[in-house]
C-alpha positions as CSV (number, residue, x, y, z in Angstrom):
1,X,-24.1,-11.7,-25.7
2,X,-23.5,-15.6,-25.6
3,X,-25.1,-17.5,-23.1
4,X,-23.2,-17.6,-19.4
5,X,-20.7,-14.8,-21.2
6,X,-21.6,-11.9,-18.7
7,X,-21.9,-14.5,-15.5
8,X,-18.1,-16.1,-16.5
9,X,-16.7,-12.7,-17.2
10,X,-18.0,-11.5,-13.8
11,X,-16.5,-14.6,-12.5
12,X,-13.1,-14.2,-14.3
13,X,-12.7,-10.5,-12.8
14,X,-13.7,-11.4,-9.3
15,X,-10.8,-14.2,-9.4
16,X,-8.6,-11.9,-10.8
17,X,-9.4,-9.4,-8.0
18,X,-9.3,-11.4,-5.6
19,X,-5.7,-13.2,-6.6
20,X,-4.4,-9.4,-6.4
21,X,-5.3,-8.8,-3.0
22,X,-4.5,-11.8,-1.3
23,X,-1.3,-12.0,-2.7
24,X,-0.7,-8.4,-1.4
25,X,-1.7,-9.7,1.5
26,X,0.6,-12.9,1.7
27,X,3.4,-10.2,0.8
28,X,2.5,-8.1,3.8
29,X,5.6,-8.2,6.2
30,X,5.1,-6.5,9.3
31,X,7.3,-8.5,11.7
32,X,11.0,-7.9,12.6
33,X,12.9,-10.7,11.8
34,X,13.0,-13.7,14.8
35,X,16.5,-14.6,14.1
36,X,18.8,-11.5,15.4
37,X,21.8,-10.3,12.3
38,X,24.1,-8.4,14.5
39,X,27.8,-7.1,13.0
40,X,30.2,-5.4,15.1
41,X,30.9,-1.3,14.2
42,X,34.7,-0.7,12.8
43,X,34.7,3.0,13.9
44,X,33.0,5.3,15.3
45,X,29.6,6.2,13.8
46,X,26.6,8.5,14.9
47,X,22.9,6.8,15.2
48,X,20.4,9.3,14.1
49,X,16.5,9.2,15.4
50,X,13.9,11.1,13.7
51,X,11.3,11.9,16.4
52,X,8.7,14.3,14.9
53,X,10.1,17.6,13.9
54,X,13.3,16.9,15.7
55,X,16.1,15.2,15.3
56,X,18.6,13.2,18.1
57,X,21.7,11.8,17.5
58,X,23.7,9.3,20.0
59,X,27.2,8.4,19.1
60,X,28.7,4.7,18.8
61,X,31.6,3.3,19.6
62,X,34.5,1.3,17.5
63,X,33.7,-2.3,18.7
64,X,29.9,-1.6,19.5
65,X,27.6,-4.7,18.3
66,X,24.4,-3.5,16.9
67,X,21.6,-5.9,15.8
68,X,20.2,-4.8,11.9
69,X,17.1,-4.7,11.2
70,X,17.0,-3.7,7.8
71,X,18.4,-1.6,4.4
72,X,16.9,1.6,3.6
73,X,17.1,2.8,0.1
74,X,17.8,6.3,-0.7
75,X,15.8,9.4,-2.1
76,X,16.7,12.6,-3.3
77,X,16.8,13.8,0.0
78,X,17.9,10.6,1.7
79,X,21.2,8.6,2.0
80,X,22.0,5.0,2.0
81,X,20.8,3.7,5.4
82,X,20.6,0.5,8.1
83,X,18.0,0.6,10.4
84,X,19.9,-1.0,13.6
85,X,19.4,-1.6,17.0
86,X,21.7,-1.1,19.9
87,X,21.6,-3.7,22.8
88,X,19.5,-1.6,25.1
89,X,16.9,-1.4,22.9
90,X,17.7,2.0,21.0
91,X,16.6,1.8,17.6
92,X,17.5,4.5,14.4
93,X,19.3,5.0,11.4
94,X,23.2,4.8,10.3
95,X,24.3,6.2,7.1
96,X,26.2,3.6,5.4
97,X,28.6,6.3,4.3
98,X,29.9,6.3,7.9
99,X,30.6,3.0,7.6
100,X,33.3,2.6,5.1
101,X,31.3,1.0,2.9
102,X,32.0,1.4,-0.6
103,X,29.9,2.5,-3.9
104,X,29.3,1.6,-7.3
105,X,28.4,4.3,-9.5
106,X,25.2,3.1,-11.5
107,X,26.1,4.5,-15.0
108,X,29.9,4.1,-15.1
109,X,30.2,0.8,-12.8
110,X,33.3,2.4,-10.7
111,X,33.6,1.9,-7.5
112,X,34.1,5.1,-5.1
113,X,34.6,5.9,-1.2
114,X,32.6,8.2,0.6
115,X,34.4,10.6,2.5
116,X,31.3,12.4,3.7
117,X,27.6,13.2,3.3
118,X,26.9,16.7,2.3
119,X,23.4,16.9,3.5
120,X,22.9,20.7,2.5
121,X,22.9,19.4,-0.9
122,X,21.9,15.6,-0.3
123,X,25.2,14.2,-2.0
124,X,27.6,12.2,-1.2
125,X,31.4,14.0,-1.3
126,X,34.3,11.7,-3.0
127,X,37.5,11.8,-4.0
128,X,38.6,11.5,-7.5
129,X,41.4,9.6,-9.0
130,X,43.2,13.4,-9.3
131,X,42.3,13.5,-5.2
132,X,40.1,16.2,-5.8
133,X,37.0,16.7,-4.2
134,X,33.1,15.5,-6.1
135,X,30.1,14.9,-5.7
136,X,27.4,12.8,-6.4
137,X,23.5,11.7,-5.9
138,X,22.2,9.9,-3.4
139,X,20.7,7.9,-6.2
140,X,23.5,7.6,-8.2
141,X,25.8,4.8,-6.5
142,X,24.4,1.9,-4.8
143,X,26.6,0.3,-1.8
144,X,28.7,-2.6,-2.2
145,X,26.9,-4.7,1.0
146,X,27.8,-8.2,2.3
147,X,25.5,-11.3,1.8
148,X,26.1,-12.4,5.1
149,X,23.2,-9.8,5.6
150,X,19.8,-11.4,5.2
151,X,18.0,-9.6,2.3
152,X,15.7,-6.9,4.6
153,X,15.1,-3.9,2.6
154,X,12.5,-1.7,4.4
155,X,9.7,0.0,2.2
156,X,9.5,3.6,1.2
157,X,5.9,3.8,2.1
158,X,5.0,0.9,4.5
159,X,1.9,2.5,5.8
160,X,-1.1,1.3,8.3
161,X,-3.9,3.9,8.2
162,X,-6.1,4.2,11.8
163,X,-7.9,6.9,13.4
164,X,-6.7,8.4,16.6
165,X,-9.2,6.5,18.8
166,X,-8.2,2.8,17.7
167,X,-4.5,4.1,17.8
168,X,-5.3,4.9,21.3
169,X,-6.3,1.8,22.3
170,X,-4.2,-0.5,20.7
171,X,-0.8,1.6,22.2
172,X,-1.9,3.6,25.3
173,X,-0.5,1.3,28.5
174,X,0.8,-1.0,26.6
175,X,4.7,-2.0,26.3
176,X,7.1,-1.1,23.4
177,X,7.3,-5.2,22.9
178,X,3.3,-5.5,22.8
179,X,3.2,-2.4,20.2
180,X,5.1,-4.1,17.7
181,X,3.2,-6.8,17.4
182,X,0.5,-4.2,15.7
183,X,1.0,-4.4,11.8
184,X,4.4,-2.5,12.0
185,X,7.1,-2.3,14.4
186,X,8.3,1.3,15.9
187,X,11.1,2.7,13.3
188,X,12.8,4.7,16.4
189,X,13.2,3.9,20.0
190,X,15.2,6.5,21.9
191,X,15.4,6.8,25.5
192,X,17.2,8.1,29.0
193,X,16.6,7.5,32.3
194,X,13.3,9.0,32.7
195,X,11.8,7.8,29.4
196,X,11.6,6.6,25.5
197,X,10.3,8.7,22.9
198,X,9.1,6.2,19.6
199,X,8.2,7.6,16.5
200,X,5.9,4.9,14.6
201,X,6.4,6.5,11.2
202,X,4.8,3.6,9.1
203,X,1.3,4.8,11.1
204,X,-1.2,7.2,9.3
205,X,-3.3,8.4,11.9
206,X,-6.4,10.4,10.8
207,X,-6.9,14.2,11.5
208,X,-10.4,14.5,10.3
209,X,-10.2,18.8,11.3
210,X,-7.1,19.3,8.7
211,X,-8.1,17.1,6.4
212,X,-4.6,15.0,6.4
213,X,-2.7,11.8,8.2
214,X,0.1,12.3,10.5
215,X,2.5,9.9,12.5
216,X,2.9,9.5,16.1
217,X,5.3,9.9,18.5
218,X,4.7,8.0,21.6
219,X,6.2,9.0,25.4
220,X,6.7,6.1,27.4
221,X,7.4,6.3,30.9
222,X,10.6,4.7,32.8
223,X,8.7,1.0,33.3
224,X,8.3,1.6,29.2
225,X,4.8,1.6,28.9
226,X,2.9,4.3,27.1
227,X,1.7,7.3,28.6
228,X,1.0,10.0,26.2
229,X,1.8,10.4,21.9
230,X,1.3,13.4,19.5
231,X,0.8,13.2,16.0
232,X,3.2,15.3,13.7
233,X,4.3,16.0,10.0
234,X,1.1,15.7,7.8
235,X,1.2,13.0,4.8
236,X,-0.9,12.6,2.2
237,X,-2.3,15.9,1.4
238,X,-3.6,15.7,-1.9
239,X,-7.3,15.3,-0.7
240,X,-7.6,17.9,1.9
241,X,-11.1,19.0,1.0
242,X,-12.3,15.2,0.4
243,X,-11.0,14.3,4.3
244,X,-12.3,17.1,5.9
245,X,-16.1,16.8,4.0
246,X,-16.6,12.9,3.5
247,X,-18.4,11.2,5.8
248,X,-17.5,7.8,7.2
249,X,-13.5,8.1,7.2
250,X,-12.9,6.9,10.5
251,X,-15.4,3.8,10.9
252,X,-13.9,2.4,7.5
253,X,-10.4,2.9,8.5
254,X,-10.7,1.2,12.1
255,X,-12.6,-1.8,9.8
256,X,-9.1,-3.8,9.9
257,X,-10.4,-5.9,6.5
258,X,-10.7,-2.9,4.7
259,X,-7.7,-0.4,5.9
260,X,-5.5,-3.6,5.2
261,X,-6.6,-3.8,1.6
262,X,-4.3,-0.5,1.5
263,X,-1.4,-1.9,3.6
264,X,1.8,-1.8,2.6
265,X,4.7,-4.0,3.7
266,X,7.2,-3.1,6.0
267,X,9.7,-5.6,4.8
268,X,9.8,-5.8,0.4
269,X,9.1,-8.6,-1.1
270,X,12.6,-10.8,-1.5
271,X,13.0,-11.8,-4.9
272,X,14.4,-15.3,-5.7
273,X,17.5,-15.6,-6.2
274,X,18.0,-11.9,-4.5
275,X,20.7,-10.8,-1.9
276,X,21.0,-7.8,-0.3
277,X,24.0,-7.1,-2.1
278,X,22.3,-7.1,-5.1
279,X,19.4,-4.6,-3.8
280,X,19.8,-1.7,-5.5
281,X,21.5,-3.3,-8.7
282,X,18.1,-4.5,-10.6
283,X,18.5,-7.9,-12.7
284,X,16.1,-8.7,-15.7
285,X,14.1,-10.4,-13.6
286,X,13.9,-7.3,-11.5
287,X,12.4,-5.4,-14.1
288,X,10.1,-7.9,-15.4
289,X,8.5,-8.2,-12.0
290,X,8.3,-4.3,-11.6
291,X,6.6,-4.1,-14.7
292,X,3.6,-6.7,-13.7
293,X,3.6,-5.4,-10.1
294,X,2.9,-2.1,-12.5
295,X,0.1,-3.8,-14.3
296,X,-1.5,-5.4,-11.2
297,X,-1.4,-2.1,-8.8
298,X,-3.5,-0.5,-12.1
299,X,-6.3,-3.1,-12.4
300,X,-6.2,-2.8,-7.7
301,X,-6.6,0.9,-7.6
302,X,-9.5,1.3,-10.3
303,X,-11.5,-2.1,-9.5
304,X,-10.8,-3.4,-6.3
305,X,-14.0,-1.5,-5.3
306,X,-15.5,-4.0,-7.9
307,X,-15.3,-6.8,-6.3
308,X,-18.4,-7.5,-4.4
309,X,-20.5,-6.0,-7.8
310,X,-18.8,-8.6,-9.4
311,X,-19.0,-11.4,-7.1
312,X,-23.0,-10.6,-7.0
313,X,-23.0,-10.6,-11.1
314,X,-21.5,-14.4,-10.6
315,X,-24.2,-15.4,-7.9
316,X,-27.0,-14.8,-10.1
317,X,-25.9,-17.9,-11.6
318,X,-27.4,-20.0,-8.5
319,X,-31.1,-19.3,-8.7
320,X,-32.4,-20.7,-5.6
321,X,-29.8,-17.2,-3.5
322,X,-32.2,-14.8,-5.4
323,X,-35.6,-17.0,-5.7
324,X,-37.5,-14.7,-4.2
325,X,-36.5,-11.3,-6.1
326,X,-37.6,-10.1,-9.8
327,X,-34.9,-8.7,-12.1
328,X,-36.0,-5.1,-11.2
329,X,-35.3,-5.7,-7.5
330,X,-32.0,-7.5,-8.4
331,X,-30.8,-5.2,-10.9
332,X,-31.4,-2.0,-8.2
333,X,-30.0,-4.2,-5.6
334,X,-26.5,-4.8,-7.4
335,X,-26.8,-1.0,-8.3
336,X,-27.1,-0.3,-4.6
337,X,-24.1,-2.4,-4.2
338,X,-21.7,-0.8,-6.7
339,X,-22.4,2.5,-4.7
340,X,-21.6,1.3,-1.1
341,X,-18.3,-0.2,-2.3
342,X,-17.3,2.1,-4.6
343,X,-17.9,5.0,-2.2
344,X,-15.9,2.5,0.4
345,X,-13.1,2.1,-1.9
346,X,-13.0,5.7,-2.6
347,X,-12.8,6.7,1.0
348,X,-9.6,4.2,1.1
349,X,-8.0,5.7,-2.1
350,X,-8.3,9.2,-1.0
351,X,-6.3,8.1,2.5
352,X,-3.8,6.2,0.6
353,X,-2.9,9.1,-1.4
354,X,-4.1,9.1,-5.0
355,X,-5.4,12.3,-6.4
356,X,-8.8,13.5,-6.3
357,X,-9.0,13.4,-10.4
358,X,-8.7,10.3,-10.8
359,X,-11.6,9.4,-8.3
360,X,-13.9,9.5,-12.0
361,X,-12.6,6.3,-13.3
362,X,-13.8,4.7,-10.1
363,X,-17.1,5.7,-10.6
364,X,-16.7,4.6,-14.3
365,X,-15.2,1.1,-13.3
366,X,-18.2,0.7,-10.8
367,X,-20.5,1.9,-13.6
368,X,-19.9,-0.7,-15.7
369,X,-19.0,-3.5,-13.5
370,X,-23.0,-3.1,-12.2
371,X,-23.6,-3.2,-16.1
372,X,-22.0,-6.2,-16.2
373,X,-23.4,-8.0,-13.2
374,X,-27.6,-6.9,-13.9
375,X,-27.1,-8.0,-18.3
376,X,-28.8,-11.3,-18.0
377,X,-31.8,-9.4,-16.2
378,X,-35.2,-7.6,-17.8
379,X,-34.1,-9.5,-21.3
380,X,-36.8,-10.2,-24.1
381,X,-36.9,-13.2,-24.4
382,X,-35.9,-13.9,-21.0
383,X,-32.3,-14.7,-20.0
384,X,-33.5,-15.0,-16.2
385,X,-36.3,-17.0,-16.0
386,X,-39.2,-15.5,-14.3
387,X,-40.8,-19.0,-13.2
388,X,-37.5,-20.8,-11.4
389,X,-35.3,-17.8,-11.8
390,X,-32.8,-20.2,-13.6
391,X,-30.1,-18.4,-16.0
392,X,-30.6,-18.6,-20.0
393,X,-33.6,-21.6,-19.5
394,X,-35.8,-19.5,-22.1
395,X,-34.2,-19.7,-25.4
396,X,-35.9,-18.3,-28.7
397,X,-37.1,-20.7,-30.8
398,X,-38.2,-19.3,-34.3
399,X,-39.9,-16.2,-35.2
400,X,-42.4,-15.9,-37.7
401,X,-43.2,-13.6,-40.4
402,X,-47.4,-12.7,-40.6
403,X,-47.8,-10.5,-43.3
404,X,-46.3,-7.5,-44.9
405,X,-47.9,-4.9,-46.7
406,X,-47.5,-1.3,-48.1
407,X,-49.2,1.9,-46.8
408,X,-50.1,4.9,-48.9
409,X,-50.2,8.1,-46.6
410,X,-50.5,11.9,-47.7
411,X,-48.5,13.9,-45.2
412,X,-48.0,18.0,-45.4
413,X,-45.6,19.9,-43.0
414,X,-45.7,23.5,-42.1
């Protein structure tokens, strides 16, 4: 290997790494927007609230002003939805079907009006040109929305990870206005007289016992301030066995550096140029940017863990950090390294959801990260010098050639 190659390579993957995460980071939007987007209700619509295994609905009035807070994207299983909040505080969901909004059909470009969602079969119910009844996919249309709408589309999967003791102490007696200042606002507020119930679904709160995450639902009494929560629906529950039997799950998770290197947004990232009406109708620049965001979220799942083994690989370069240590102590040092944080990175994988079978490339991508990082040391000649500890000092000069000579030997085998 050329001199400094293993040290600059080290150095090119840390910046790499490093430009990955922080721009997920700068991406992370967890705050409901400061400027209120309110539009008035045409007709009469129903506001759903999904509050563990129930459901509650609360009707709305022609003439109602509701404040949104954000598009929804379907699923297979899911329709077209705002998130909106009433102006005492309620907060859920309205199907946009409700709303006389029409749709585009994605293959054929027409445009169609929803007469109703038929949720038995998650489609949406239309009439044809012949005024017959048909149906179609959730997925299949996207809604013809106004750009006076500011371009808020909520994420599928915008999720904090915690366990149940930090949860506990950020939200227990604390207000509904102080709780959604913690990484992601409540999704639904619902309340009477006597109290709210708040369903937090972007929270995946550890349950160490089952091995899986659930979401909570918070009770808040009459003054609003939070009394009690359960946790309900389990997510994640690929790695049941891993949960339940690996140590450390909970003291990684409440570490807010390294749960947030798993965040997701609440809010997408707005492309430029990108309106809400434009949301589910991808441009070319859509696609190019789904492909690198592809690329990127590869190289973050398999290396991230990397990034300290690598960061160590670059140090060697300063000799007076390590003065004091041989090669053999360095090299088992970065070694002890690559375990810590790949272990760490693997206890954060397995909570985020990837599968268990894929925890081996990991291990491989730590492997030879370390192999990397510990090349310039225990070289002949020396790359590290063992006097000032200096990098590539000791260079070979020229190597000689004694003697050669031919040996005669009589050999017999058995």
């Amino acid at each position: 290997m050329k001199p400094m190659r293993s040290v600059r390579l080290c150095f090119t993957f840390c910046i790499i790494l490093l430009l990955i995460v922080i721009i997920n980071a700068v991406v992370i939007n967890g705050n409901l927007p400061e400027k209120e987007h309110k539009f008035t209700l045409d007709q009469k619509v129903t506001m759903e609230f999904l509050l563990g295994n129930d459901t509650t609905y609360l009707p709305l009035k022609q003439g109602d002003s509701v404040k949104f807070l954000g598009y929804c994207k379907p699923h297979y299983y899911k329709p077209h939805r705002f998130l909106v909040e009433t102006y005492d505080g309620q907060r859920g969901y309205i199907s946009l079907c409700n709303l006389g909004i029409p749709f585009i059909k994605e293959k054929t470009g027409d445009t169609i009006y929803v007469k109703k969602d038929n949720v038995n079969k998650h489609k949406y119910i239309y009439d044809t040109k012949d005024k017959k009844d048909n149906e179609i996919g959730y997925k299949d249309v996207y809604p013809v929305l106004s750009d006076t709408l500011p371009y808020l589309v909520i994420e599928d999967h915008g999720e904090y990870y915690m366990s149940p003791k930090k949860f506990e102490n950020l939200f227990l007696g604390k207000s509904i206005e102080e709780a959604d200042k913690h990484y992601h606002p409540a999704m639904q507020i619902y309340h009477d007289k006597k109290e709210a119930k708040v369903s937090y679904l972007d929270f995946f709160i550890l349950d160490k016992k089952k091995g899986v995450f659930r979401y909570p639902v918070v009770t808040y009494n009459d003054s609003m301030i939070a009394t009690s929560y359960e946790l309900v629906s389990s997510r994640n529950n690929n790695n049941k066995l891993s949960i339940k039997n690996l140590p450390f799950f909970a003291p990684i998770l409440d570490c807010h550096l390294l749960s947030s290197l798993i965040q997701e947004p609440f809010y997408g990232a707005a492309v430029p140029g990108m309106t809400l009406s434009k949301a589910d109708n991808p441009t070319t620049l859509m696609w190019i940017i789904t492909i690198l965001t592809l690329i990127c979220d590869l190289i973050w799942m398999f290396f991230t863990g990397a990034i300290p083994v690598f960061l160590l690989g670059y140090l060697f370069r300063f000799h007076f950090l390590f003065y004091h240590l041989g090669d053999s102590i360095l090299a088992i040092l970065t070694f002890i390294v690559a375990v810590v944080s790949g272990y760490v990175w693997t206890i954060l994988m397995l909570s985020w959801g990837m599968q268990w079978v894929l925890i081996p490339v990991i291990v491989v991508a730590q492997i030879w990260a370390a192999g990397l990082a510990v090349r310039p040391l225990n070289t002949r000649p020396h790359d590290r010098c063992p006097q000032c500890r200096r990098l590539y000092t000791v260079n070979l000069d020229h190597s000689d050639l004694v003697n050669e000579y031919d040996q005669w030997e009589n050999r017999s085998r058995t």
